[in-house]
C-alpha positions in Angstrom: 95.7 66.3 211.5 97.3 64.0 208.9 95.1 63.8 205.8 92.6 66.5 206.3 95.0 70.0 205.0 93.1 73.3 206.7 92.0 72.3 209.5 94.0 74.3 211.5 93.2 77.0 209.0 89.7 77.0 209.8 90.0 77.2 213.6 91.8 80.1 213.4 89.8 82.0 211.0 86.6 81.0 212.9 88.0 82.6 216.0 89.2 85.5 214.6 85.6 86.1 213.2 83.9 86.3 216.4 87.5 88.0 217.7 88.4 85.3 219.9 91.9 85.7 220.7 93.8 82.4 220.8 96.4 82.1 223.7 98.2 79.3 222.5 97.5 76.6 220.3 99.1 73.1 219.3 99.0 70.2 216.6 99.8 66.4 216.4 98.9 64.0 213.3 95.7 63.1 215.5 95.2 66.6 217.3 94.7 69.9 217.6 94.2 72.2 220.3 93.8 75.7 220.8 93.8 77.7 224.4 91.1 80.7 225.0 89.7 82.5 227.4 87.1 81.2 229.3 84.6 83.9 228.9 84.8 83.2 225.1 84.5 79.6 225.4 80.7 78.9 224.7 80.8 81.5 221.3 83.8 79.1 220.5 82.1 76.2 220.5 79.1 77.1 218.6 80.9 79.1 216.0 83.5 75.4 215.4 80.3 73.6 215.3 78.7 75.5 212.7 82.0 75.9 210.9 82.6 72.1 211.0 78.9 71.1 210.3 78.8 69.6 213.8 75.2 70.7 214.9 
C-alpha cells in the first residue's frame, strides 16, 4: 500500500497474536491480501478491526 509503510507489518503480527497461521499472502500499491483458514476467519476479522481502529 503506497504511502502508508507497516501495513503489512501489522497484519502479520496481528495474526500471529491470535496464532493464525497465514497460507499465503500478497501486495500491490492499492492492496493487500492474506489467505487463512476458514475456521480462523471471524477471530481474524475482529482482531484487524481492533488493530486498525475499524470498530
Amino acid at each position: 500500500m503506497s504511502g502508508l509503510p507497516g501495513v503489512t507489518s501489522k497484519i502479520v503480527q496481528t495474526l500471529a497474536n491470535k496464532q493464525i497461521p497465514i497460507l499465503q499472502s500478497a501486495d500491490s500499491h492499492r492492496t493487500i491480501w492474506v489467505l487463512i483458514q476458514n475456521e480462523h476467519l471471524e477471530t481474524a476479522l475482529n482482531a484487524l478491526h481492533v488493530a486498525f481502529q475499524l470498530e
